[in-house]
VMD Tcl script that draws the C-alpha trace (Angstrom):
set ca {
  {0.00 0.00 0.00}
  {1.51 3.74 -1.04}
  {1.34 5.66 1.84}
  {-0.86 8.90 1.91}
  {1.20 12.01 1.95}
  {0.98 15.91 3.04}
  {2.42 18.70 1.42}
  {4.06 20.92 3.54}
  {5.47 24.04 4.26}
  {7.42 25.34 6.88}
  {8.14 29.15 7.81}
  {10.38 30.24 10.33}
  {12.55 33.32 10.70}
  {15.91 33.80 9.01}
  {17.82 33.17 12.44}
  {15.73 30.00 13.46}
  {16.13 28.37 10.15}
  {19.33 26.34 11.20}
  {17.89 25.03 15.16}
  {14.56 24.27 12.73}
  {15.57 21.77 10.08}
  {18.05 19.93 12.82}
  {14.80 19.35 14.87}
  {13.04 17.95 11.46}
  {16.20 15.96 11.35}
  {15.77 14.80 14.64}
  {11.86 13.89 13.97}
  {12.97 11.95 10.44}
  {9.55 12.29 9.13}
  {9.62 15.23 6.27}
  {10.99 14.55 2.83}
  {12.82 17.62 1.63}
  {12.21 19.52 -1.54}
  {14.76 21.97 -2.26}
  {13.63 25.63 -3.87}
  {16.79 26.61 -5.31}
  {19.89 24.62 -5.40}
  {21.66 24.10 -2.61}
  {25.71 25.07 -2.73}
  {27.72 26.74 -0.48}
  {31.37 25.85 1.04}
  {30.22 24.02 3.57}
  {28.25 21.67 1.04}
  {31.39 21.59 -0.96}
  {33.60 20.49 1.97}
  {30.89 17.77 3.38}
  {31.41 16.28 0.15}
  {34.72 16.02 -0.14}
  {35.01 14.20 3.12}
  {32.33 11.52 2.27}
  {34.18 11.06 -0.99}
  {37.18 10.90 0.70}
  {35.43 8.61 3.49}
  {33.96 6.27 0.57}
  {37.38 5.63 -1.10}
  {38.61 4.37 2.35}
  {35.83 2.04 2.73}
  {36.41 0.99 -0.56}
  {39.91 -0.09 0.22}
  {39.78 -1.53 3.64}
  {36.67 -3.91 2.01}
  {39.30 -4.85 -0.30}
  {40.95 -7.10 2.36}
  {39.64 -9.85 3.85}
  {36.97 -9.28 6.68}
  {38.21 -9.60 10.11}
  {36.12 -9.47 13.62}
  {34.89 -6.17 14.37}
  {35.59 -4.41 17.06}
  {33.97 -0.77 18.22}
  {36.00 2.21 19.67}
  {35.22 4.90 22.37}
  {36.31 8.24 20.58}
  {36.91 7.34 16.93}
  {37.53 10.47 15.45}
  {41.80 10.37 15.90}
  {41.49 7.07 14.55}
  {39.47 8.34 11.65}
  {41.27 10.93 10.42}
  {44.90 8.87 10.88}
  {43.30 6.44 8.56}
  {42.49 9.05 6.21}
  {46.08 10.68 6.40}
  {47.54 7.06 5.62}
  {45.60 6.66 2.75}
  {46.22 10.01 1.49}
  {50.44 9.04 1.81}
  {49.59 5.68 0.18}
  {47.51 6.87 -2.38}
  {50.79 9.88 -3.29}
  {53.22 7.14 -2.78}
  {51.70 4.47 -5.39}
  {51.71 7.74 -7.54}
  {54.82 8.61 -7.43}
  {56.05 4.84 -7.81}
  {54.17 5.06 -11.31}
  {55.41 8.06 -12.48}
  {58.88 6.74 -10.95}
  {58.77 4.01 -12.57}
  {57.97 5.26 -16.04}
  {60.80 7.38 -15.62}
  {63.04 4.20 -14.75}
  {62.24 2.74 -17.69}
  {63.00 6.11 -19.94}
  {66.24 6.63 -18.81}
  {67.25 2.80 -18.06}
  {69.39 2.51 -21.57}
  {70.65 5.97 -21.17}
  {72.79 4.06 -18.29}
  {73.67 6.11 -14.45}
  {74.70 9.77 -14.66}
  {74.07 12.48 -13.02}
  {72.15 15.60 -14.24}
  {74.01 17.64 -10.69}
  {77.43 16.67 -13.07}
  {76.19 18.01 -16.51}
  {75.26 21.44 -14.64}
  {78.20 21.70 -13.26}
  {79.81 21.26 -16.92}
  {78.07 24.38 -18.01}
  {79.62 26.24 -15.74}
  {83.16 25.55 -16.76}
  {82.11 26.29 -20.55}
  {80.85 23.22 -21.84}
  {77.18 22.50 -23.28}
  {75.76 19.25 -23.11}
  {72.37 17.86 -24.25}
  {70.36 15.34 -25.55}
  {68.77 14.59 -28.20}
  {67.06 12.03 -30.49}
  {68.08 12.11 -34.49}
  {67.20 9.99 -37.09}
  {70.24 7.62 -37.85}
  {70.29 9.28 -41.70}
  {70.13 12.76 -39.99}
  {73.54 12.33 -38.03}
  {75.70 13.41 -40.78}
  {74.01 16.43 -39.98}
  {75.45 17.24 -37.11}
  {78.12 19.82 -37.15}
  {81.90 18.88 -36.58}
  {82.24 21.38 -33.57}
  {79.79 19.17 -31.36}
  {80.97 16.30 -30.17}
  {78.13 13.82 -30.70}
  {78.10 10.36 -28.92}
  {74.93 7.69 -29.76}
  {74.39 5.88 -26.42}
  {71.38 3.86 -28.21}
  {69.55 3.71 -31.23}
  {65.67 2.45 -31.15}
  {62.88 2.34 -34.33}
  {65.97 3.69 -36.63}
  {65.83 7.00 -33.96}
  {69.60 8.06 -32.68}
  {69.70 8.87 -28.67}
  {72.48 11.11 -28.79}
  {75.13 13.45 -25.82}
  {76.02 16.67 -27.83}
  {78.53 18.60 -26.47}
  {80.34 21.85 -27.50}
  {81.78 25.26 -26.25}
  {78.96 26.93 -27.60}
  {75.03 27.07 -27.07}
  {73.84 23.75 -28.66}
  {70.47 24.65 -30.93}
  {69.65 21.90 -33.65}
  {66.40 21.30 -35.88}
  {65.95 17.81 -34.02}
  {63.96 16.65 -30.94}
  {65.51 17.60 -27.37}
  {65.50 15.40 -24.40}
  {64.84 16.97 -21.39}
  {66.98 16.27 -18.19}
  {65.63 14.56 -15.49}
  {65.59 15.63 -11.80}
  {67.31 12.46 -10.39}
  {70.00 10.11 -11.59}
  {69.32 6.39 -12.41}
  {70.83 5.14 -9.00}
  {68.74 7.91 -7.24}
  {65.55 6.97 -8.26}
  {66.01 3.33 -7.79}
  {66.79 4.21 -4.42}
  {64.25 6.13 -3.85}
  {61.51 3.34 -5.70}
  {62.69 0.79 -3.02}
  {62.19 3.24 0.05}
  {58.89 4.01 -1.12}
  {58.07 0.61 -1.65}
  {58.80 -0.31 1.63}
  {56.91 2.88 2.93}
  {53.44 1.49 0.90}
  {54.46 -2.20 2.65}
  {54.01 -0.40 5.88}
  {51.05 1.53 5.32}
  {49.12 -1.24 3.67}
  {50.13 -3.24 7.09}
  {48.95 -0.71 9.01}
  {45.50 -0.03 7.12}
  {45.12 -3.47 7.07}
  {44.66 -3.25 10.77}
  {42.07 -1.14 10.64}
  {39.67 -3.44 9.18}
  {38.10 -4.08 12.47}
  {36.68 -0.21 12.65}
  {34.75 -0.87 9.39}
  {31.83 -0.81 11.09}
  {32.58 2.51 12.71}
  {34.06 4.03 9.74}
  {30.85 3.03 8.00}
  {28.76 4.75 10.75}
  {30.88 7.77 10.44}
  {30.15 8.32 6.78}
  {26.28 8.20 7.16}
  {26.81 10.81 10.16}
  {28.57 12.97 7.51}
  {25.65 12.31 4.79}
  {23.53 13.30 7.55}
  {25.32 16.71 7.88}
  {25.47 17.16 4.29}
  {21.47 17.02 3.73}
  {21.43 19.09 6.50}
  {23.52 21.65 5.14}
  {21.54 21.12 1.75}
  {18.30 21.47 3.57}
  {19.40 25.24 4.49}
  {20.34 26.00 1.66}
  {17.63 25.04 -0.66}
  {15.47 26.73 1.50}
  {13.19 29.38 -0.19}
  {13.81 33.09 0.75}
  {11.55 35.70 1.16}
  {12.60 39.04 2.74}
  {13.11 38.12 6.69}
  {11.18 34.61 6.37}
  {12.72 31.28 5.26}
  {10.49 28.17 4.29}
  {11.18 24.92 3.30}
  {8.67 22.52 1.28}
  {8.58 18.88 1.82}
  {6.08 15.85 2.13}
  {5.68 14.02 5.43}
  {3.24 10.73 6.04}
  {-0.53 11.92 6.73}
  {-0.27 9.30 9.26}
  {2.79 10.99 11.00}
  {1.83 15.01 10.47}
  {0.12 15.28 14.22}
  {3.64 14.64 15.39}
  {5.13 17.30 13.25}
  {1.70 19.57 14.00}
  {3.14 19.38 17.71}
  {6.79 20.06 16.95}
  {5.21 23.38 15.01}
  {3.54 24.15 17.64}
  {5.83 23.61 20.59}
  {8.43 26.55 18.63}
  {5.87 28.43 17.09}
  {6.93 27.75 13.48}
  {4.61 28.68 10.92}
  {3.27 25.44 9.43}
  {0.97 24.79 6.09}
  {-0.51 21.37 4.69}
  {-2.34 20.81 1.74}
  {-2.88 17.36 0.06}
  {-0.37 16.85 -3.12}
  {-1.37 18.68 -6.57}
  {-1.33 16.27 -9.44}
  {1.94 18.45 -10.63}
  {3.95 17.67 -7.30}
  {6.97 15.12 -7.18}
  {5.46 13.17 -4.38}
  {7.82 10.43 -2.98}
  {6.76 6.87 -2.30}
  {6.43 5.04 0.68}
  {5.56 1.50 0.49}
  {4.18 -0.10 3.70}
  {2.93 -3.63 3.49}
  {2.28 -6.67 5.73}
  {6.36 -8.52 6.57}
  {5.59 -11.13 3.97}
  {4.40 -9.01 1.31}
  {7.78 -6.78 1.74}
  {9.85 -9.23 0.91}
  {9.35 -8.62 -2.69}
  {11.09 -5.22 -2.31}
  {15.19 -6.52 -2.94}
  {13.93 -7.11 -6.22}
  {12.73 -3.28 -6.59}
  {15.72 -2.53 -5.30}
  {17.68 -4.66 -7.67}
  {15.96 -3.25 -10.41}
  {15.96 0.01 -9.18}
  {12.26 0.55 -10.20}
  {9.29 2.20 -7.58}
  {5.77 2.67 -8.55}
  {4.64 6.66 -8.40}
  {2.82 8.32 -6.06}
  {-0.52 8.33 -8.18}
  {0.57 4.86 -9.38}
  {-0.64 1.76 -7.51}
  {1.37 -0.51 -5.72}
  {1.49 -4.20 -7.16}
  {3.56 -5.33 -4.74}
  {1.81 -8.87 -3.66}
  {0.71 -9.36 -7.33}
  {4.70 -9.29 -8.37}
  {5.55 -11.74 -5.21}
  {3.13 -13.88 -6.24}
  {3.59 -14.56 -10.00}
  {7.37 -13.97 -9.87}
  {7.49 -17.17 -7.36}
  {5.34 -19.15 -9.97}
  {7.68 -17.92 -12.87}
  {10.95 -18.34 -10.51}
  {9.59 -22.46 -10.23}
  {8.65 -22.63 -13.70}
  {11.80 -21.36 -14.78}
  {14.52 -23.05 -12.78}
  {12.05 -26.13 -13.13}
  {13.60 -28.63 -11.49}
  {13.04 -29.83 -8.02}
  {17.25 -31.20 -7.77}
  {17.86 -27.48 -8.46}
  {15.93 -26.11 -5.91}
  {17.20 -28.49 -2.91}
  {20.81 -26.66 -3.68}
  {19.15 -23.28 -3.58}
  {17.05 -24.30 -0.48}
  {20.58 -25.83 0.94}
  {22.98 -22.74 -0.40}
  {20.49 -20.45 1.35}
  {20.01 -22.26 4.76}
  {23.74 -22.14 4.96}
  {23.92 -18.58 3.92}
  {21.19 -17.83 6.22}
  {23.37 -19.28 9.01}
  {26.75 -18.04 8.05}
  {25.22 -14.43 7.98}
  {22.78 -14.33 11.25}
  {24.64 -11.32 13.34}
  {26.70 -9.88 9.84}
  {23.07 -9.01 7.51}
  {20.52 -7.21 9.17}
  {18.08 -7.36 6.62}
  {16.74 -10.54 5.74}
  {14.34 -9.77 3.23}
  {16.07 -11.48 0.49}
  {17.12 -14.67 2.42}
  {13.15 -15.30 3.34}
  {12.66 -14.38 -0.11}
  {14.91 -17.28 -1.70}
  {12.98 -19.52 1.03}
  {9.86 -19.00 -1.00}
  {11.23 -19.14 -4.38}
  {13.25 -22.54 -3.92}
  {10.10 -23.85 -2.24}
  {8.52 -22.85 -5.63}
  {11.33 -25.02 -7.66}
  {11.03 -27.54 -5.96}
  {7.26 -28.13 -5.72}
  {7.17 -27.62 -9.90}
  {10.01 -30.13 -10.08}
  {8.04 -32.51 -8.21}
  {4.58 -31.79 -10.01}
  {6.64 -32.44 -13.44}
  {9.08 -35.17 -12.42}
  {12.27 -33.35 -13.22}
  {15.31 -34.42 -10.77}
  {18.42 -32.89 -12.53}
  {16.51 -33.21 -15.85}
  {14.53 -36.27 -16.29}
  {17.07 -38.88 -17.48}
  {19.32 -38.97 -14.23}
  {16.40 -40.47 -12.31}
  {14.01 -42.16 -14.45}
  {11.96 -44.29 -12.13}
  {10.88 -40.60 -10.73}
  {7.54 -40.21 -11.40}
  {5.62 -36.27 -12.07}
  {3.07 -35.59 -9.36}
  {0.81 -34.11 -12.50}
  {1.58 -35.96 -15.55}
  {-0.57 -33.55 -17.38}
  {2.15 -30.86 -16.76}
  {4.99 -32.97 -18.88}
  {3.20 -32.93 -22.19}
  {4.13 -29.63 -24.57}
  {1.18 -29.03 -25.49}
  {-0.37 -28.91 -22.13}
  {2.33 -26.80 -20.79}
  {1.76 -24.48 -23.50}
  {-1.78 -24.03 -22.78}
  {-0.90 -23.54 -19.53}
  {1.22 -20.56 -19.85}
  {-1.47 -18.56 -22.51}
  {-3.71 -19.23 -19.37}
  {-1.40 -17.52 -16.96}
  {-1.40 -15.05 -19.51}
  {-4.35 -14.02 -20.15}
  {-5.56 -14.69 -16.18}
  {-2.70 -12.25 -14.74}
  {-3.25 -9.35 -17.70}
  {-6.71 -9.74 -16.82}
  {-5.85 -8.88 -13.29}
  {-4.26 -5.58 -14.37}
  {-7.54 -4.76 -16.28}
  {-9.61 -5.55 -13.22}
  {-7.77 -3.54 -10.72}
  {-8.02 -0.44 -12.98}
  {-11.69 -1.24 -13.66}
  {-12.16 -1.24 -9.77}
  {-10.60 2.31 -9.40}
  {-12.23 3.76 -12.05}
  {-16.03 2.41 -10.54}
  {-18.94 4.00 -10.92}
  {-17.42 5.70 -13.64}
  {-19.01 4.17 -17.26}
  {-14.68 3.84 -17.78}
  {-15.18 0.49 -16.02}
  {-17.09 -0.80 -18.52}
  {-13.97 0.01 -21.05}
  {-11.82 -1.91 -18.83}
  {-14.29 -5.18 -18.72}
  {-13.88 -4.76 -22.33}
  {-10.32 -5.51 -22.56}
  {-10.41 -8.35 -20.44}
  {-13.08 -10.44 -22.54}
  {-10.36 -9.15 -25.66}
  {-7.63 -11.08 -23.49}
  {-9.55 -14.50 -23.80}
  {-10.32 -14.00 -26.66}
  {-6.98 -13.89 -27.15}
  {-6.22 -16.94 -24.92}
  {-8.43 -18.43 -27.03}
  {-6.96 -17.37 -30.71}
  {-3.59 -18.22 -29.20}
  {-4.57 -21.80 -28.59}
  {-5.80 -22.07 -32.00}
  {-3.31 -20.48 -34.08}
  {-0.44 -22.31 -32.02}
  {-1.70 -25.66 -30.62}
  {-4.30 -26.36 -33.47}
  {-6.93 -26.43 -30.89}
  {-10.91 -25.61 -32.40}
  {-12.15 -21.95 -31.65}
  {-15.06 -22.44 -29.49}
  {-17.91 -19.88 -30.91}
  {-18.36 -18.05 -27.51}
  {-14.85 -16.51 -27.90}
  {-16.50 -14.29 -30.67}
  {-18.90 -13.07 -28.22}
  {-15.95 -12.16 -26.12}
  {-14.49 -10.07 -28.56}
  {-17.51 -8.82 -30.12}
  {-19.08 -7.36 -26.58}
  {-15.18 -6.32 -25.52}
  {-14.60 -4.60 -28.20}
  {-17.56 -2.21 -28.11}
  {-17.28 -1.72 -24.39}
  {-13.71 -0.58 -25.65}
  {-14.44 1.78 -28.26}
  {-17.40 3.43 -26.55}
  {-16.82 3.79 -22.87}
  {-12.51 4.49 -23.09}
  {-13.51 7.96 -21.99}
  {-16.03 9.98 -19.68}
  {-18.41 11.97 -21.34}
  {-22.21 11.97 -21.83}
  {-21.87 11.64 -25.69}
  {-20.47 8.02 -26.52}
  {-20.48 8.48 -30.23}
  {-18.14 11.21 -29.50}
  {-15.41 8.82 -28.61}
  {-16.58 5.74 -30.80}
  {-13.70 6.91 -33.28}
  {-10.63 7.42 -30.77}
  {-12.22 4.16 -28.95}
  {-11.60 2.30 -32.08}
  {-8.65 3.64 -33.06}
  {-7.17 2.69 -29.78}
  {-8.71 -1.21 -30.37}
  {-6.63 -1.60 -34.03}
  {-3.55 -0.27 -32.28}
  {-4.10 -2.68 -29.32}
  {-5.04 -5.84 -30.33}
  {-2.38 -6.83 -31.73}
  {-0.20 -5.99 -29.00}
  {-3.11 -8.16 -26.75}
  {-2.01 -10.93 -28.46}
  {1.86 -10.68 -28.53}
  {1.33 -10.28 -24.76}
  {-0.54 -13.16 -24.25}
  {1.34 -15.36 -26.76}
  {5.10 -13.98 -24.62}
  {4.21 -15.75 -21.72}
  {5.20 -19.12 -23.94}
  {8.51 -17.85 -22.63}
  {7.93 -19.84 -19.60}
  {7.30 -23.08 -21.10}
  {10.05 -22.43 -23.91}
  {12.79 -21.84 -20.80}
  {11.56 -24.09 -18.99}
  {12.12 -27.10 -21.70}
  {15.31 -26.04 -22.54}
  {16.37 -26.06 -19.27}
  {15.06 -29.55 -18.15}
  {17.22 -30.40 -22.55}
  {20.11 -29.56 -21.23}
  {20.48 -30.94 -18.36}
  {19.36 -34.38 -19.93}
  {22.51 -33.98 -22.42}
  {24.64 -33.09 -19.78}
  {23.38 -36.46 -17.73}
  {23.70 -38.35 -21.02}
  {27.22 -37.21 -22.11}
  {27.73 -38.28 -17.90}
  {26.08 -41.15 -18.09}
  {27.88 -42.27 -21.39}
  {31.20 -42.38 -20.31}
  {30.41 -44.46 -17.28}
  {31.49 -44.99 -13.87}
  {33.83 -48.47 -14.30}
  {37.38 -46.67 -14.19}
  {38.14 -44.15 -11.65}
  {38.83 -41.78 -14.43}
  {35.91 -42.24 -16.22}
  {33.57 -41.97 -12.82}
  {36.28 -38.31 -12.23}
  {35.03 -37.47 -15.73}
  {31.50 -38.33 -15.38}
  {31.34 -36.66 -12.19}
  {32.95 -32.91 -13.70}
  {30.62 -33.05 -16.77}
  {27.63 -33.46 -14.42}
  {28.70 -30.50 -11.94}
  {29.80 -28.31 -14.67}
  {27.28 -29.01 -16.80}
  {24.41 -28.84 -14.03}
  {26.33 -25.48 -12.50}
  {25.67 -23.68 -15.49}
  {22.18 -24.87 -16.25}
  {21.31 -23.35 -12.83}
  {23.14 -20.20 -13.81}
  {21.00 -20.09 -17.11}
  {17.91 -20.29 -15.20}
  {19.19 -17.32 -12.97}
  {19.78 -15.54 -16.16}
  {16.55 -16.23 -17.08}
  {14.47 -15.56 -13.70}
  {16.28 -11.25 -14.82}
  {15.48 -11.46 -18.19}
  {12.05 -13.16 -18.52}
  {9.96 -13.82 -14.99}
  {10.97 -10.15 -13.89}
  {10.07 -8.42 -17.05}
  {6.40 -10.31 -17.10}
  {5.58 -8.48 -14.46}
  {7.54 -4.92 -15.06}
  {6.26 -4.74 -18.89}
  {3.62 -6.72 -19.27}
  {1.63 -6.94 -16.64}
  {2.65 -3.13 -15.52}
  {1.87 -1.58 -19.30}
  {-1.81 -2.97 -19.03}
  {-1.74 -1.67 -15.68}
  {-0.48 1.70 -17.27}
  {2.08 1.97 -14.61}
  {5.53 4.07 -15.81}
  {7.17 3.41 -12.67}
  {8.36 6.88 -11.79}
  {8.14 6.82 -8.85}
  {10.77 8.89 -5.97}
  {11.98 7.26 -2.74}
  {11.02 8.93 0.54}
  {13.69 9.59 1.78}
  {13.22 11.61 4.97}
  {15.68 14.27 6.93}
  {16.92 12.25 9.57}
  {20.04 12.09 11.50}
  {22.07 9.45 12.48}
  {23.41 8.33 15.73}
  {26.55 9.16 16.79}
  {27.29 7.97 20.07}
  {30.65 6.62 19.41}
  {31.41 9.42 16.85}
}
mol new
graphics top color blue
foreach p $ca { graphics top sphere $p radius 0.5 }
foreach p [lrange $ca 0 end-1] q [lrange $ca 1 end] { graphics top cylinder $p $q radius 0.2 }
display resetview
């Protein structure tokens, strides 16, 4: 369920502003909309230390996790971390550059530029410089010219001569440092990066603390961005945000208690209201897989949120299809779930894989399929029905049409008593209709002579009630306009849904060459059994991997196109993401 929201504007005088918006952070109910865009050097320098911050985290994750460990006053450790990883970072940097430099001036052999300055200032000139090997002749007699190397037909060349040196060829600047000196000076920083990386290592077991540290800082930084993205006007500051319906009393009372100025109005159909999903616990579970796909239904949009968990677990067991497969997810997630009981907090998306790999396996069993159907064959399917094709087929133009229907249903219910309804029944007897076609065009099944009706009595409840006004013959045109253009696309939709059955069978094919190509070779010889046994875990390891693939690019989408377009859902919807502010007791 999307939760009801307020719009909201707060007022408070110029010199309250700041004590005001850390008191909404305190309450963590309002969702901030800035009025002009919020910059400042304050903003500029919270974000350099949660970059900063971020790129430490980044590293110490590199390393292997260690046992955490929690510290009183964190902040010297903190910002000694940050200072090593600053003179790490500059080291490895200058061990690059170094290094590229090395290599340079490696086959010009050891000498030092101190030596060729003091040259010059007993007369003599030297440079380098790199000449083409038919350019040397060039070179007048008064310079000396040595070739230390020659590379890609190119001359390295020492000039040297009592005069100023100035020749149509390339020059070679001097470096700062000598050969020996920078080697030297490559192994000492070396050995300085060995010791810093030893030391950051350590402090691995502040993680944790580090990690709290950073959301403190984002929780400055909105702050900050709060006050400025304030609106101004003369004396008066005022912010705009949304806050819960269910939650404003409590904000009401903060208002009151320091006599801000305080204005609510339901949302216009122009705001950018965020979304807050609330739901019972086992409907929620389906929301890692928003978050995966980084999709949220709108404020005015609805939320499908138990239809998704619902079909995606029927998809997730058609899919994978195989009940062998879903004991190793039901195993690899029990162990996860154990491994992980103090170190993952949320366990949405452990409970989730319950459910799904209870789904696998209870389609495995009502087919028969035990990693594929050759590896066991005295298993017998719970539903025979299920293992034929055509049956299976059938089945999925059923799901089809039955879950698209669903999306026309719920949008006939919210538009009732409007005569829009009607438009909406319409479509779903042109779904079975559909169903129906799809059956006959596919699986050579008759056309029963009701499904005319269907599409006879859908279609004009289409064309003639898609909009509300008094005069239906006004809209007959658009109405049937908007019936050529969809039809078509009815029927692709319906007919997609094979997908399942397609996926499905090609899942439970390969593992049944895999088991054959196994089961071919034998177990006799102790090589052969080694064999056998590889083929069947490689060969089973990425069948289950396919399936994954195909749980992204087929079960999801059924649900976010599909079913969501006939539910006219775009998905733009904005997180709530309320001002609130992090604890910081060991900050």
């Amino acid at each position: 369920m999307i939760v009801a929201m307020k719009k909201i504007f707060l007022i408070v005088q110029r010199k309250d502003a700041c004590d005001a918006v850390d008191r909404l952070r305190e309450l963590g109910l309002v969702h901030v909309e800035h009025q002009k865009l919020p910059e400042g050097n304050d903003i500029s320098a919270l974000q350099d230390q949660i970059m900063k911050i971020g790129d430490v985290l980044a590293y110490l994750c590199s390393f292997p996790s260690i046992a955490q460990e929690d510290l009183e006053d964190a902040q010297d450790v903190i910002a000694s971390t940050i200072h090593a990883f600053d003179r790490l970072s500059g080291l490895k940097e200058d061990v690059i550059k170094r290094q590229a430099l090395i290599q340079q001036w490696r086959a010009w052999g050891d000498f030092q530029p101190a030596d060729i300055a003091r040259l010059r200032e007993k007369g003599f000139h030297v440079k380098l410089y790199k000449i083409p090997e038919t350019a040397l002749a060039q070179v007048p007699q008064e310079i000396v010219c040595e070739v230390i190397f020659t590379q890609d037909k190119i001359a390295y060349c020492v000039l040297v001569s009592h005069q100023e040196i100035a020749l149509p060829f390339a020059e070679v600047l001097l470096p700062a440092l000598g050969l020996e000196d920078m080697l030297r000076l490559q192994d000492l920083d070396e050995k300085k990066i060995l010791e810093l990386e030893a030391e950051l290592k350590k402090r691995c077991a502040y993680i944790k603390v580090f990690e709290q540290y950073r959301q403190a800082k984002v929780s400055d930084l909105r702050l900050q961005q709060a006050l400025a993205g304030m609106g101004d006007q003369e004396s008066l500051l005022y912010l705009k945000g949304f806050c819960p319906s269910e939650s404003f009393a409590r904000l009401q009372g903060l208002a009151r208690q320091h006599r801000w100025g305080l204005v609510a109005e339901d949302p216009d159909p122009d705001d950018r209201v965020p979304t807050l999903i609330r739901n019972a616990p086992w409907v929620e579970l389906i929301k890692p897989i928003f978050g995966i796909m980084n999709i949220l239904p709108g404020y005015q949009e609805l939320d499908i949120s138990l239809v998704f968990l619902l079909f995606l677990s029927l998809f997730f067991g058609m899919l994978i299809g195989d009940a062998g497969y879903g004991i190793i997810i039901l195993c690899g997630t029990i162990f996860f779930h154990w491994k992980s009981k103090r170190s993952v907090q949320d366990k949405k998306p452990i409970y989730l894989m319950y459910i799904f790999s209870v789904c696998v396996i209870v389609w495995g069993a009502l087919t028969g399929v035990f990693f594929g159907q050759s590896l066991v064959p005295s298993l017998r399917p719970l539903v025979p029905w299920l293992t034929e094709t055509r049956h299976i087929q059938m089945f999925c133009f059923l799901l089809g049409a039955l879950h698209l229907s669903i999306a026309h249903a719920w949008r006939a219910l919210i538009k009732m008593p409007s005569t829009m309804a009607l438009a909406e029944l319409g479509w779903i007897g042109i779904l079975w209709f559909m169903f129906f076609l799809a059956r006959t065009l596919i699986l050579n099944e008759a056309l029963p002579s009701f499904a005319y009706t269907l599409l006879y009595s859908g279609g004009f409840l289409a064309i003639f009630f898609h909009q509300p006004t008094t005069n239906i013959l006004k809209t007959a045109g658009i109405g049937l306009g908007n019936l050529l253009m969809s039809i078509v696309n009815m029927f692709t939709d319906v007919v997609s849904y094979i997908r399942l059955a397609a996926v499905g069978l090609a899942s439970v094919a390969v593992a049944d060459a895999f088991n054959q190509m196994a089961l071919g070779l034998g177990f006799k010889t102790f090589f052969s059994a080694m064999a056998a046994v590889l083929i069947l875990f490689v060969g089973h390891a990425l069948n289950l991997t396919l399936g994954f693939m195909a749980i992204m690019v087929h079960g999801i989408r059924l649900n976010i196109l599909e079913f969501s377009s006939h539910l006219k859902m775009e998905w733009s919807g904005v997180a709530y993401d309320p001002l609130c502010k992090v604890k910081q007791e060991k900050i």
